[in-house]
VOZAPA-521481 format. One line per field, with one value per residue: residue number from 1; x negated, z negated, y negated of N, C-alpha, C, O in turn. Coordinates in steps of 0.2 Angstrom, whole numbers, plus 2048, in hexadecimal, padded with zeros to 3 digits. Each point is the difference from the previous one (the first is absolute). Example, Ala and Ser with C-alpha at 12.3 -4.5 7.8 and 13.67 -1.06 7.14 Angstrom:
2
resi	[1  2]
n_x	[7BE  807]
n_z	[7D9  807]
n_y	[81C  7FA]
ca_x	[804  7FC]
ca_z	[800  7FF]
ca_y	[7FA  7FA]
c_x	[7FC  804]
c_z	[800  7FD]
c_y	[7FA  7FB]
o_x	[7FB  7FD]
o_z	[7FD  7FF]
o_y	[801  7FA]
This chain:
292
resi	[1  2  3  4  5  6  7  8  9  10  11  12  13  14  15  16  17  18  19  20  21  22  23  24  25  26  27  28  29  30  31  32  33  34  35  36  37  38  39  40  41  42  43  44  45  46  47  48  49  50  51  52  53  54  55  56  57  58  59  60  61  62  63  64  65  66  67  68  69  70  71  72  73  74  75  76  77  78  79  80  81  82  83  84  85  86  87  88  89  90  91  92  93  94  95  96  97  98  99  100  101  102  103  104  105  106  107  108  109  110  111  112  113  114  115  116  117  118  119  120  121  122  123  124  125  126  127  128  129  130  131  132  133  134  135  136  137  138  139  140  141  142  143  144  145  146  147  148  149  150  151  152  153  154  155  156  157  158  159  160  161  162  163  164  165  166  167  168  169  170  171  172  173  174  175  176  177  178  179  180  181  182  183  184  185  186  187  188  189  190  191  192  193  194  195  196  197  198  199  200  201  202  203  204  205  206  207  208  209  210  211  212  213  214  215  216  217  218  219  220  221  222  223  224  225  226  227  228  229  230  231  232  233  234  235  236  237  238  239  240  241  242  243  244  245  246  247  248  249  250  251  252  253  254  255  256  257  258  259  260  261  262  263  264  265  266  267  268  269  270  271  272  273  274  275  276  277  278  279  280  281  282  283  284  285  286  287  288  289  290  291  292]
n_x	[7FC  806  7F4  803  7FF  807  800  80B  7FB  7FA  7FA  807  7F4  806  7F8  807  7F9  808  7FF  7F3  801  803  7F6  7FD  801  7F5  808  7FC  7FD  80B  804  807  7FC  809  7FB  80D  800  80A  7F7  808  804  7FD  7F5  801  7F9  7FE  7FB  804  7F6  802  7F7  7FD  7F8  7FE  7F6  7F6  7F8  7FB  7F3  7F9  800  7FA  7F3  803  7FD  7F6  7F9  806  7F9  7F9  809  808  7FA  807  7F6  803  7F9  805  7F9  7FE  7FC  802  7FE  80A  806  802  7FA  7F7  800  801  7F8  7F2  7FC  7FE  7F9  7F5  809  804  803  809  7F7  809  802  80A  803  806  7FD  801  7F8  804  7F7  7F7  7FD  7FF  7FA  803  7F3  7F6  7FA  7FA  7F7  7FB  7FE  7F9  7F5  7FA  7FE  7F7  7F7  800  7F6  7FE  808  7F9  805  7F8  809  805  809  80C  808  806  809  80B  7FF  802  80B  80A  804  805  80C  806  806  808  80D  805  807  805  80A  803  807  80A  806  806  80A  80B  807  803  803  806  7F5  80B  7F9  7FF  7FA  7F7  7F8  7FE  7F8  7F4  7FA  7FE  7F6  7F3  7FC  7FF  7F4  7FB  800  7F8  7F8  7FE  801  7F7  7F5  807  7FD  808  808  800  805  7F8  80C  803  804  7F7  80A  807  806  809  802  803  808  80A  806  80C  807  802  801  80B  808  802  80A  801  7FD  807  809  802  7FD  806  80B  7F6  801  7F5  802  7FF  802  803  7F7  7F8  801  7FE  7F5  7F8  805  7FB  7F6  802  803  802  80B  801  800  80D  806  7F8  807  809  7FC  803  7F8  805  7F2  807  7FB  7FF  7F8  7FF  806  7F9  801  80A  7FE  7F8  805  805  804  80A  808  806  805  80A  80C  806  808  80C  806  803  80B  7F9  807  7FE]
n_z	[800  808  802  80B  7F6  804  807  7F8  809  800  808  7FD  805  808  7FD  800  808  803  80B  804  7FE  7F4  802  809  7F9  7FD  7F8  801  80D  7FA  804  805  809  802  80B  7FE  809  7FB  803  80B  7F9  807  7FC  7F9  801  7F9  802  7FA  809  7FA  807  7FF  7F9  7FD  805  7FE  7F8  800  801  7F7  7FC  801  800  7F7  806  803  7F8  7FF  806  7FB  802  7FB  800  809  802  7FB  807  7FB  80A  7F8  808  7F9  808  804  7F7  802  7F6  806  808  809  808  800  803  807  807  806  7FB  7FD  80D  800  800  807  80B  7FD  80A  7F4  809  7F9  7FD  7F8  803  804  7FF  7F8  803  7F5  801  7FF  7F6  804  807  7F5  7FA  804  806  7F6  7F9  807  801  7F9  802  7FA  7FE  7F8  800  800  7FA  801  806  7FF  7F8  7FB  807  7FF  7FB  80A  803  7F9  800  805  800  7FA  802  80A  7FE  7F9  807  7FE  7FD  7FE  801  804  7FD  7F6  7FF  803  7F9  7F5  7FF  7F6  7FF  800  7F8  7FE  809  800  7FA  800  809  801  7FD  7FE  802  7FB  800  806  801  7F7  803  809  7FB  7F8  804  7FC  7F7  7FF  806  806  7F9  808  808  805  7FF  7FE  806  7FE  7F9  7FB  803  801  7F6  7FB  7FD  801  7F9  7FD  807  803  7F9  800  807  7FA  7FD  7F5  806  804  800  80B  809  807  806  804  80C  803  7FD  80B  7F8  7F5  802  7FA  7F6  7FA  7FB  7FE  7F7  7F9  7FD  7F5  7F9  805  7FD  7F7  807  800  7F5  801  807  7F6  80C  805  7F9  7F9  7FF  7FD  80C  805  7F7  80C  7F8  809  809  7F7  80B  7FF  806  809  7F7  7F7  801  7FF  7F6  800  806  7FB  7FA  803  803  7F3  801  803  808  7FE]
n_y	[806  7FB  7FA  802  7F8  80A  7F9  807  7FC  7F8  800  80A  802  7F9  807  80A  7FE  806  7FD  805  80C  7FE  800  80A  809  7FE  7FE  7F5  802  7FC  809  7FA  80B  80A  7FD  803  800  7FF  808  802  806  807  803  80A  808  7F4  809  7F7  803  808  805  7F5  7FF  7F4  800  808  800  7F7  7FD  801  7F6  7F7  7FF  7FA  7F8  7F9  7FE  7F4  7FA  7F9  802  801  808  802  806  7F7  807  7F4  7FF  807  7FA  80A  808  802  806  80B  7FF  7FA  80A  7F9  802  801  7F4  803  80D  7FC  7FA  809  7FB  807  805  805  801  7FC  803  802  806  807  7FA  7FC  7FE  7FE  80D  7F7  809  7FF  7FF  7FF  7FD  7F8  7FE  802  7F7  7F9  7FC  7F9  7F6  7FB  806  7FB  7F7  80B  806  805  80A  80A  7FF  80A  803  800  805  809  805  7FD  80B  808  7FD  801  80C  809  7FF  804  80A  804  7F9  805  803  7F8  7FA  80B  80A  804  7F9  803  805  7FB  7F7  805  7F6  800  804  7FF  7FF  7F5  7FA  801  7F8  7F6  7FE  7FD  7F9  7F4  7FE  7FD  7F6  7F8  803  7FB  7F5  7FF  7FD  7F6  7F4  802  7FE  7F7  7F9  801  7FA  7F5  7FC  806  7FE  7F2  806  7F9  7FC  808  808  7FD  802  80A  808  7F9  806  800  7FE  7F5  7F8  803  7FB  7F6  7FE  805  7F9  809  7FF  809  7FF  7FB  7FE  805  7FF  802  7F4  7FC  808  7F9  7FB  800  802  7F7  800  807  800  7F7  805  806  7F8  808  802  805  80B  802  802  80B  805  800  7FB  80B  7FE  805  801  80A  804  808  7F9  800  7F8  801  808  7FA  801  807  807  7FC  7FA  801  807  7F8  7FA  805  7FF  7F6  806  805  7F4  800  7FF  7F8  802  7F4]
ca_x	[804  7FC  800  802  806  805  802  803  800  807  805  7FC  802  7FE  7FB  7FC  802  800  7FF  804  801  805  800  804  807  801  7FE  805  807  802  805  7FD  7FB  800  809  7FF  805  7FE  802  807  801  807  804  803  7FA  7FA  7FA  7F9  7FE  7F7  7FF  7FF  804  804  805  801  808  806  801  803  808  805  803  800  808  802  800  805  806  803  7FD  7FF  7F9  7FB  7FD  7F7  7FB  7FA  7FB  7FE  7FB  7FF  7F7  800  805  806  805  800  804  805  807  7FF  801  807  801  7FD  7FF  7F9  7FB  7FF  802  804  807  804  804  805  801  803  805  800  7FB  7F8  7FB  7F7  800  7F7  7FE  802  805  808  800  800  805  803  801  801  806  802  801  801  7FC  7F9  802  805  805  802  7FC  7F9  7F8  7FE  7F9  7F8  7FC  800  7FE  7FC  7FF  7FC  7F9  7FA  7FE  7FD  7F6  7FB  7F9  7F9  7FC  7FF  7FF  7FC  7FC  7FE  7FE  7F8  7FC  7FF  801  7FD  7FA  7FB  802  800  801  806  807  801  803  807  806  800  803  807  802  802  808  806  7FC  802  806  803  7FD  806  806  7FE  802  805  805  7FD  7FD  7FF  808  803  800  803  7FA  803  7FC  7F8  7F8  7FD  7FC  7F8  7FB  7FD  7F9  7FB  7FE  7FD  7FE  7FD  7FD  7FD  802  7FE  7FD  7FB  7FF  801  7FB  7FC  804  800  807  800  800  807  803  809  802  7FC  806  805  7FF  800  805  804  7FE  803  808  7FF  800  7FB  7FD  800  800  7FB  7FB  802  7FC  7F8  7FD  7F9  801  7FF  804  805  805  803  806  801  808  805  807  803  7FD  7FC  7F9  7FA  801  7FC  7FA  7FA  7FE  7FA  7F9  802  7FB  7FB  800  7FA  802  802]
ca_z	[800  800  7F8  801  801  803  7FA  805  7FE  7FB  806  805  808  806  802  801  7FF  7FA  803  801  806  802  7FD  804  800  7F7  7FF  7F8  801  806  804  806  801  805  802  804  800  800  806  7FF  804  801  7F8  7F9  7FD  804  7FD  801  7FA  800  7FA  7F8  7FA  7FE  806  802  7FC  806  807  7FD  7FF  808  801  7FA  7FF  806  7FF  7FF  804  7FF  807  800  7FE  805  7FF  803  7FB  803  7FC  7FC  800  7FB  801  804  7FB  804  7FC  800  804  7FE  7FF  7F9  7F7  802  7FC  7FA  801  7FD  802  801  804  803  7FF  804  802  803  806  7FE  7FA  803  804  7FF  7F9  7FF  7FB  801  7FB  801  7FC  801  806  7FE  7FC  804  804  7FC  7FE  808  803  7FA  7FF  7FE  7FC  7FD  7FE  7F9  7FD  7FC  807  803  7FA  802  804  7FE  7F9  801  805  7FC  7FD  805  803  7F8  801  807  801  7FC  803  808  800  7FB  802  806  800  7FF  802  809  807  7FE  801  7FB  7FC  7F8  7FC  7FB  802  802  7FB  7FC  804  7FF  7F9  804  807  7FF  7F9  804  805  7F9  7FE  805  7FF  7FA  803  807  7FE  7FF  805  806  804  7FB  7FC  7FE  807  805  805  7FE  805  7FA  803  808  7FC  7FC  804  805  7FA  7FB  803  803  7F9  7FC  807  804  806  800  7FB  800  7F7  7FC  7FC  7FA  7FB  803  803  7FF  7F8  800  805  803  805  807  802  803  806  806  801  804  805  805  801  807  800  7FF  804  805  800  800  808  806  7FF  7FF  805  7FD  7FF  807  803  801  7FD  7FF  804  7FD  7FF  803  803  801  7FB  804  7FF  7FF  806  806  7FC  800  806  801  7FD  802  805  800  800  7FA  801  7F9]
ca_y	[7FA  7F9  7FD  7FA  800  7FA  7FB  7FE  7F8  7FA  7FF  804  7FD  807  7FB  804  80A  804  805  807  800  7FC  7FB  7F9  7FE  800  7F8  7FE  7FE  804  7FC  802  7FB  7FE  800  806  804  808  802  802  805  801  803  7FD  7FE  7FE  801  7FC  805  802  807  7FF  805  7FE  801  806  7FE  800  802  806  800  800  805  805  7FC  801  805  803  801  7F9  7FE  7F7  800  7FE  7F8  7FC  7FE  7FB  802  7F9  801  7FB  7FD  7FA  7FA  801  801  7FA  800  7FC  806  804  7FC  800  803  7FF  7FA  804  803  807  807  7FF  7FB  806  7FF  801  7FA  803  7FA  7FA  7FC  805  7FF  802  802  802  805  805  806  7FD  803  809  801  7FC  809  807  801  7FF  806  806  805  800  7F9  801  7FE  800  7FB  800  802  7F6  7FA  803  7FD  7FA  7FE  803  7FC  7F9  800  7FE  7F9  7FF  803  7FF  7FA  805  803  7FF  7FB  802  805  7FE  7FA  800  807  801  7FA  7F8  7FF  801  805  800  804  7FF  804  805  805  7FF  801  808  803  803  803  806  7FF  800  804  803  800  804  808  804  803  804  807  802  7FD  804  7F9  7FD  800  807  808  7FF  7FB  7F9  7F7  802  803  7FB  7FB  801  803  7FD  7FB  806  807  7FE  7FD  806  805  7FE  7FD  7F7  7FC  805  800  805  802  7F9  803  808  800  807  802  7FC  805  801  7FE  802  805  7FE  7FC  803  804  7FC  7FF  803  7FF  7FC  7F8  7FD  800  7FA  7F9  7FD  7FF  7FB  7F9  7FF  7FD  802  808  804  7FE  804  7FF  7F6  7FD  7F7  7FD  808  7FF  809  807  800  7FB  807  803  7FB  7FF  807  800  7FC  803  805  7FD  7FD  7F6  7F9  7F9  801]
c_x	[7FC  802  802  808  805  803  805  803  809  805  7FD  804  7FD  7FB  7F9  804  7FF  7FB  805  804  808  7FF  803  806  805  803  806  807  803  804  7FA  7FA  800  808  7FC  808  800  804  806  7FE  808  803  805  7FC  7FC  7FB  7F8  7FE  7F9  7FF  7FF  804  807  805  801  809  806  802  801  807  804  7FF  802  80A  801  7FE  806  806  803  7FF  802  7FB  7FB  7FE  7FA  7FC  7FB  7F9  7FF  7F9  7FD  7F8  800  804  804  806  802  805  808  807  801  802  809  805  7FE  7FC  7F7  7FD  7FC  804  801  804  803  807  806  806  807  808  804  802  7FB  7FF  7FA  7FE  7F5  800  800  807  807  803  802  807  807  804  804  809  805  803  801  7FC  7FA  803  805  807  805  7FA  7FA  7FA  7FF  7FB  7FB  7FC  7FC  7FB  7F7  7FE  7FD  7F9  7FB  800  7FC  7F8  7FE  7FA  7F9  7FD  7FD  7FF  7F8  7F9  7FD  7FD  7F8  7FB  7FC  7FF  7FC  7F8  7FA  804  7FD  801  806  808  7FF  801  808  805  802  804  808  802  803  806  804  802  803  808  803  7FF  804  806  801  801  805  805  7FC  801  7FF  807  803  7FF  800  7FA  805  7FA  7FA  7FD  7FF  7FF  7FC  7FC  7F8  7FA  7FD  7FF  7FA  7F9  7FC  7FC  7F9  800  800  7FA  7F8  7FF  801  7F8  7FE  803  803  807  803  803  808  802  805  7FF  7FD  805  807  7FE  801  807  803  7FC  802  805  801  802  7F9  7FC  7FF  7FF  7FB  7FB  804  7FE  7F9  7FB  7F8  801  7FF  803  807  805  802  805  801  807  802  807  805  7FC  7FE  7FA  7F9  7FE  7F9  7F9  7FE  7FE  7F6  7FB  7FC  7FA  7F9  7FE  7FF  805  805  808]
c_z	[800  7F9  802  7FE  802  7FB  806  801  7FD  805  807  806  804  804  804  802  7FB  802  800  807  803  800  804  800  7FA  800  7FA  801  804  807  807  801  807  803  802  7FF  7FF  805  7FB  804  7FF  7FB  7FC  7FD  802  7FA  801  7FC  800  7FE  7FB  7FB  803  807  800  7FD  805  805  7FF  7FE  806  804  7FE  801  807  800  7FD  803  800  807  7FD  7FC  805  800  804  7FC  804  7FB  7FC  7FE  7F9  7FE  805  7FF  804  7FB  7FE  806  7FC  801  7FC  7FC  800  7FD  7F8  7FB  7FB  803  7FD  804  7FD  800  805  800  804  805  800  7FD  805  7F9  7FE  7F9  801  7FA  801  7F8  803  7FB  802  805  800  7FD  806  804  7FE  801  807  7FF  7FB  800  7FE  7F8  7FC  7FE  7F8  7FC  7FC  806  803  7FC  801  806  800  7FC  803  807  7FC  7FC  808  800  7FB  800  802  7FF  7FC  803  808  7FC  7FA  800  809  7FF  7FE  802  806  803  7FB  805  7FD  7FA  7F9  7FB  7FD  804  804  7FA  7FE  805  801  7FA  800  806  7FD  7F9  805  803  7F9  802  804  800  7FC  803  807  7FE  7FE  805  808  803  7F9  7FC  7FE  804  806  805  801  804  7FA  803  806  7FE  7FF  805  807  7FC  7FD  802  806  7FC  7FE  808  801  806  7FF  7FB  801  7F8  7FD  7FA  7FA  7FB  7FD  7FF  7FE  7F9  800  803  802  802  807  804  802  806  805  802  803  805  808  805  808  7FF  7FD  801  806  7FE  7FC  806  802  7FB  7FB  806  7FE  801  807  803  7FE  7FB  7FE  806  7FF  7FF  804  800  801  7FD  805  801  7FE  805  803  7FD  7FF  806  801  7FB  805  806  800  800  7FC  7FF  7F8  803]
c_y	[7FA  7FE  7F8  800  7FA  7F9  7FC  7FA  800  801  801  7FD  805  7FB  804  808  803  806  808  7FF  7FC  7F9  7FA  800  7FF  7F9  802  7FD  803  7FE  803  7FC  7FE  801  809  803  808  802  805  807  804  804  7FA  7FD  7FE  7FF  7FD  803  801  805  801  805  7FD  801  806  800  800  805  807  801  800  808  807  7FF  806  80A  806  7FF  7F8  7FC  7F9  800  7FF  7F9  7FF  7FE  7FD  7FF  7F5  800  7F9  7FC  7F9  7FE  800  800  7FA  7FC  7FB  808  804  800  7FE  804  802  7FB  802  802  804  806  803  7FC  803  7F9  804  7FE  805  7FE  7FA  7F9  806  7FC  801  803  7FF  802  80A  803  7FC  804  806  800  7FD  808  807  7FD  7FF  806  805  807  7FD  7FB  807  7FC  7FF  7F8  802  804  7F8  7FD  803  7FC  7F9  7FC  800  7FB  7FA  7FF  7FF  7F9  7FC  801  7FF  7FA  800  803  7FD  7F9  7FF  802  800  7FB  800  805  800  7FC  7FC  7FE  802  806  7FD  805  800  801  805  808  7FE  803  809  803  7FE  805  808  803  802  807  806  802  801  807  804  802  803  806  803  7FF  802  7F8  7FE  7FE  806  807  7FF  7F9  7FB  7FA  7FE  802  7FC  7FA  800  804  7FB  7FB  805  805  800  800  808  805  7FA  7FD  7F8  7FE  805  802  804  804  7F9  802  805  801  809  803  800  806  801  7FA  803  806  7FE  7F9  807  801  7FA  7FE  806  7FF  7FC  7FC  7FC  7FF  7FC  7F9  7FF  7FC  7FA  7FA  801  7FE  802  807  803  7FC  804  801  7F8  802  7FA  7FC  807  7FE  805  804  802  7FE  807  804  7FD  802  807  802  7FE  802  806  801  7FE  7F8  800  7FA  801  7FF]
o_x	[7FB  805  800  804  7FF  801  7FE  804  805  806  7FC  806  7FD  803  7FB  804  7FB  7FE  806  801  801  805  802  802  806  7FD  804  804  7FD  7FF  7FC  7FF  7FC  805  7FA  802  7FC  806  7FF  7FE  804  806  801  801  7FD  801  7FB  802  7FC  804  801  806  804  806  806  805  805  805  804  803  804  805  7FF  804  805  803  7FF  806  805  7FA  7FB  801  7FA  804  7FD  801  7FC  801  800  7FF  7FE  7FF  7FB  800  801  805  805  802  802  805  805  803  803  805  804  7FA  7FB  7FD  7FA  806  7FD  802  7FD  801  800  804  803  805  7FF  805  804  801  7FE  803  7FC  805  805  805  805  805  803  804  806  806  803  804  806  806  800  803  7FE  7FC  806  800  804  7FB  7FC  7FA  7FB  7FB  7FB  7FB  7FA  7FE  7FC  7FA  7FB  7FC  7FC  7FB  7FB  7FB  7FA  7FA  7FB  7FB  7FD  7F9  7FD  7FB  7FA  7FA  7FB  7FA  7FA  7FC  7FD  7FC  7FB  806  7FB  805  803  805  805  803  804  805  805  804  804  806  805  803  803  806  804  803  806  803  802  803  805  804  800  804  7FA  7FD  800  800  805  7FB  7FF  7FC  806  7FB  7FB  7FB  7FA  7FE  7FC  7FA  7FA  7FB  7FA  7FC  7FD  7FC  7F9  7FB  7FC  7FC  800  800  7FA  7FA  801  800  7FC  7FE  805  802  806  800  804  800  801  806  803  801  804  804  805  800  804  803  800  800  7FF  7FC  7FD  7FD  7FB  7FE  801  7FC  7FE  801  7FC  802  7FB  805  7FC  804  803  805  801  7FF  804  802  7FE  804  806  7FC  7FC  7FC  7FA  7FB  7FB  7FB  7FA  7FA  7FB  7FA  7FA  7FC  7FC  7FB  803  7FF  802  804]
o_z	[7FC  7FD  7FB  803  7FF  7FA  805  7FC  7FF  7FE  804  800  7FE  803  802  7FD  7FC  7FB  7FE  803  806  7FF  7FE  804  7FF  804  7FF  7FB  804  801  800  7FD  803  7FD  801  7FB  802  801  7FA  805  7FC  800  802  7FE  804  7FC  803  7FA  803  7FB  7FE  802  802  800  800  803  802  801  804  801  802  801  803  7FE  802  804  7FF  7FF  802  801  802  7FE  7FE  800  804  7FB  803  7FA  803  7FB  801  7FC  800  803  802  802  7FC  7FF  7FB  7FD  7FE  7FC  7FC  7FC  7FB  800  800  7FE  7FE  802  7FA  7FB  803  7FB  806  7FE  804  801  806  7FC  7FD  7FE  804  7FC  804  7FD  801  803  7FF  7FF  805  802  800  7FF  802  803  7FF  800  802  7FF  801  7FF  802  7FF  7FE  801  7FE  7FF  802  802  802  800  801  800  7FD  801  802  7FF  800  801  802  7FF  7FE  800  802  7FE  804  7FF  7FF  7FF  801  802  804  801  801  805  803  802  802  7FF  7FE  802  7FF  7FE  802  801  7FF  7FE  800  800  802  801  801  7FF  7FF  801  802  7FF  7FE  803  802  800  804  802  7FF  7FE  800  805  7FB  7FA  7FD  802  804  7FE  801  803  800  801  802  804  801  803  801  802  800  7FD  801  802  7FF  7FF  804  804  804  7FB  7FF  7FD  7FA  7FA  7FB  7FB  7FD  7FA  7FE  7FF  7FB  806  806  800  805  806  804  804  803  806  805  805  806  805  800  801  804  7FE  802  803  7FD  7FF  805  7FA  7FD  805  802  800  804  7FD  7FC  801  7FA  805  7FC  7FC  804  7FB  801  7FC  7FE  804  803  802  802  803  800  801  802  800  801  801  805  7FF  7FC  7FC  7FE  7FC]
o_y	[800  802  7FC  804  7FA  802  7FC  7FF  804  801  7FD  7FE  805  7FB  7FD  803  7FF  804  800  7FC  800  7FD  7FA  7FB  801  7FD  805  7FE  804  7FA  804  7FA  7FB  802  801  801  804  7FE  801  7FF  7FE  801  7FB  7FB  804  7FB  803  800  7FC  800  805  802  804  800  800  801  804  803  803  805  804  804  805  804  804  804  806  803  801  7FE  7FC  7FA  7FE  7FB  804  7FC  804  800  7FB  804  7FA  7FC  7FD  7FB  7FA  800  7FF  7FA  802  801  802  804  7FD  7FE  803  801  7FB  805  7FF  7FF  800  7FE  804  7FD  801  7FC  7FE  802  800  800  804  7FA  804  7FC  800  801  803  803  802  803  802  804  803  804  805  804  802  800  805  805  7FB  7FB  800  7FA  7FC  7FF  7FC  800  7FE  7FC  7FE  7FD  7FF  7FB  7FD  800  7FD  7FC  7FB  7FD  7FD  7FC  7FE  800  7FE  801  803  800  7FB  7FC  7FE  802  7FF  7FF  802  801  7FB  804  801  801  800  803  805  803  802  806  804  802  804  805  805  803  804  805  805  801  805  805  802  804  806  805  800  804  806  804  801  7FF  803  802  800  802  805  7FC  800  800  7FC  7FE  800  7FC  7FB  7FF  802  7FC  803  804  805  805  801  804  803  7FF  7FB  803  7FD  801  800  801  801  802  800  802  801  806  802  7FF  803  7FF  801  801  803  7FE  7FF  801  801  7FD  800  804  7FA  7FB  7FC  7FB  7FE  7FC  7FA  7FC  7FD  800  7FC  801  7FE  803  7FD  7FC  7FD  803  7FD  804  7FD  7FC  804  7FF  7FE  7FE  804  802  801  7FE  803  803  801  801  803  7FE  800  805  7FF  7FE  804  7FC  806  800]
């Protein structure tokens, strides 16, 4: 740890970059930064989105909906490219006035609702269509009690932990032990009820597991932050055993790959307007195209 310590002035100004890797699109106000409109496609649903934890979420549920047979669940998913502050857009903040991803627009309705926040979004869907959302009031709370907890958590881990771990410009001692040791408290508390329960709300697969799994179950395989071994991930067994079991599941499968744009070529889909869209994208692993 540097033996240099911070002395916060009397009345902080943004006078400087924060650095790390967001750093250019970090500031302290909010509202639009430029005109942009968002393009309309011909679903019920239009999805401005990104593969982030916080988008997979979605993208999983829409087609975990349409994998059930909800044909008003078909959507567009346009790609928000949040390292060039495309979430700064006058159309984006429009739907989202906290430019963040996802934001979703049901065209459905009249007048259309915007719905943002991912758990708005899970809870929005679940209740649209009556599913992934029990019915009895104590498997609803349950779920419910487990979806608040990720919204709750997550930012310890990505605004936190991520943070320091991965993207700060400089690696500090003091938050990165403080944040780890939350992480894996949290990592504690999903384990315990992992080993008793086959998801996370009970017996029943829910908008609790397409919440969390895309942070913590991602989290425990190594697919974000690089940090399964720092945290040694391996200690966490009933989650690791139920990240795989949600990883098996083809919807997730699929709505892992839409509006990604990092990784193999063969698992990004930058935008998806049909289910045709897959089809296309293995044709082109199948082929051998490099084109993302």
């Amino acid at each position: 740890m540097s033996d240099d310590t911070y002395t916060p002035p009397r009345v902080w100004k943004w006078d400087k970059e924060s650095g790390g890797k967001f750093a250019n699109i970090n500031r302290p106000v909010a509202g639009p930064t430029h005109e942009k409109d968002l393009p309309v496609g011909k679903h019920p649903l239009q999805l401005y989105s990104l593969a982030t934890p916080n988008g997979v979420k979605v993208t999983v549920m829409l087609e975990e909906l349409l994998a059930l047979g909800h044909e008003g669940a078909e959507y567009d998913a346009y790609l928000i490219d949040i390292t060039e502050g495309e979430q700064f857009g006058s159309g984006f903040v429009k739907v989202n006035p906290n430019s963040k991803i996802p934001a979703m627009v049901d065209r459905s309705t009249h007048p259309p609702i915007r719905v943002f926040e991912s758990g708005s979004i899970l809870l929005y869907l679940a209740e649209k269509f009556g599913a992934f959302l029990p019915h009895t009031p104590e498997q609803r709370t349950e779920t419910l009690n487990w979806l608040f907890w990720q919204m709750g958590a997550a930012p310890l881990l990505g605004g936190g932990f991520g943070h320091f771990y991965a993207y700060a410009p400089e690696k500090y001692e003091y938050p990165i032990n403080r944040y780890t040791m939350e992480i894996k408290r949290q990592l504690d508390v999903l384990d315990r009820q992992l080993a008793e329960h086959q998801f996370v709300a009970g017996s029943e697969y829910t908008i609790a597991d397409m919440a969390i799994w895309p942070w913590y179950g991602a989290l425990v395989k190594g697919k974000v932050y690089d940090a399964a071994e720092f945290i040694e991930a391996y200690t966490y067994k009933h989650v690791i055993r139920w990240a795989d079991e949600i990883a098996e599941r083809p919807a997730v499968q699929r709505g892992r790959m839409v509006n990604r744009t990092w990784g193999e070529p063969s698992s990004q889909l930058h935008e998806r307007h049909n289910a045709s869209d897959f089809q296309t994208r293995t044709q082109d692993k199948l082929g051998g195209s490099e084109e993302g």
